[in-house]
N, C-alpha and C positions, 0 to 999 in steps of 0.2 A: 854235486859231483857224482862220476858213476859210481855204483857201489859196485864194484868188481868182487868182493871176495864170494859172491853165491854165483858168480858169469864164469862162464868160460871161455876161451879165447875165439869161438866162432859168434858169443853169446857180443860183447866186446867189441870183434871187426862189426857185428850187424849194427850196432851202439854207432860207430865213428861214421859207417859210410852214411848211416842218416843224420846223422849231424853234417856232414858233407855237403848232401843233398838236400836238406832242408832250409837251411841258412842262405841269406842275399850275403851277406859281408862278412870277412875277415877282415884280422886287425896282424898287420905287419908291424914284426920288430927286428929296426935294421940300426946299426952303428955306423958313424963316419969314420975319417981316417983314423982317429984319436979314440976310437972307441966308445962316443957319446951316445947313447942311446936312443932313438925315438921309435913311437907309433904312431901307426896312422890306420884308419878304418877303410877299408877299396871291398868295392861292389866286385865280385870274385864269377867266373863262371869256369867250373872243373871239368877237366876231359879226365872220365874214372875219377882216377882216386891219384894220380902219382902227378899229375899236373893240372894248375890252376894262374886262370888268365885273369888281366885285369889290365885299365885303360887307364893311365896319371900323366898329368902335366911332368915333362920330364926336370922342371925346376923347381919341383916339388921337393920337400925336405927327405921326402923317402925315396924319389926315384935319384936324386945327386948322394944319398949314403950306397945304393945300391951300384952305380956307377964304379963306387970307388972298392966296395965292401959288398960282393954279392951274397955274401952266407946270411941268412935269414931266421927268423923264428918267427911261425902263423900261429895264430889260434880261432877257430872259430866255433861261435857258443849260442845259446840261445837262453838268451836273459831273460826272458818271458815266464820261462817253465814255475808254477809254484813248487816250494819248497826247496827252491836250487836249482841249478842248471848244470847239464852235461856239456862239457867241452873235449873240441880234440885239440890236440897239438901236433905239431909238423916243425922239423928241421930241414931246412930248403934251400937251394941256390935258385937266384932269379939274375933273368935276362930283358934285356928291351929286346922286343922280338923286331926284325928287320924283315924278314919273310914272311909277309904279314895274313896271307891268302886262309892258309890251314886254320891260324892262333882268331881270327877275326867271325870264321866261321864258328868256330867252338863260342866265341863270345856272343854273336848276335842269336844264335839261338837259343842259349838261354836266356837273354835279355828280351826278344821276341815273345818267349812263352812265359814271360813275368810282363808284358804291357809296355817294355822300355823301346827306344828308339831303335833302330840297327845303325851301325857305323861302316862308315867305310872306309875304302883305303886310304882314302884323300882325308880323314881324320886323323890316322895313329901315323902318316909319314910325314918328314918334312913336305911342305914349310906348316903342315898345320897343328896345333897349339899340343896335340895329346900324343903318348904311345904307348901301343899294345906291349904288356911285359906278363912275363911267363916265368914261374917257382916250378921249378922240378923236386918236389918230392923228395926225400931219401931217409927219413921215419915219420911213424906214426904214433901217437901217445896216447892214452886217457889218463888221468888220474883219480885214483881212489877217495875214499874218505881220510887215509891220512897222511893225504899227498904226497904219495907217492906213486910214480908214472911206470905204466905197462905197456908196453910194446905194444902195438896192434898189425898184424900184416893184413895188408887192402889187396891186394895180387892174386 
């Protein structure tokens, strides 16, 4: 975890956005009607820091809780690191994006400049199987060594 208490809060935001930026996937946690919980890991690519894209099968367990239940919780971490790993967290609403042109751009060039395919329209719209959805942002978090969570502003 970060050790926050010797950082300060530009030491922190520099902390979250390269966790941001370094990481392929985030791990979405979304409720259905009844409040059940799940996760699911999505290959993410972020425009800044306030919005982050991502392509699922919309009968997916996490795109039908998002349907019903758009309020969200991301985290995304980097398990690798020895001796621990630094995580952010995000409190979010997501959408299935329908105007697809802008959200598919943002997607294909960072999947481009990691080796991956580019997608097109004819993928994330009816009739074809996937679609592009979009988390707006609206905090940011680390947490310390004795978990407890500090704001972070990305802006």
């Amino acid at each position: 975890m970060v050790e926050t208490a010797a950082r300060g809060p530009d030491e922190l935001a520099a902390i979250a956005r390269s966790i941001i930026e370094s990481n392929r996937y985030m791990t979405l946690a979304t409720a259905d009607e009844q409040g059940v919980p799940w996760a699911s890991p999505v290959w993410y690519a972020p425009e800044g820091y306030g919005e982050l894209f991502w392509v699922s099968n919309p009968h997916a367990k996490h795109s039908q809780n998002l349907a019903v239940r758009p309020q969200l919780a991301i985290v995304i971490f980097d398990s690798h690191q020895a001796g621990g790993w630094n995580a952010m967290y995000m409190s979010a609403n997501a959408e299935q994006v329908t105007d697809v042109d802008r959200g598919i751009g943002i997607f294909n060039r960072r999947g481009e400049a990691q080796g991956l395919r580019a997608w097109g329209r004819e993928d994330v719209l009816p009739p074809g199987r996937h679609r592009l959805y979009r988390a707006t942002v609206s905090e940011h978090f680390v947490l310390d060594p004795h978990d407890e969570r500090h704001p972070v502003d990305l802006d």
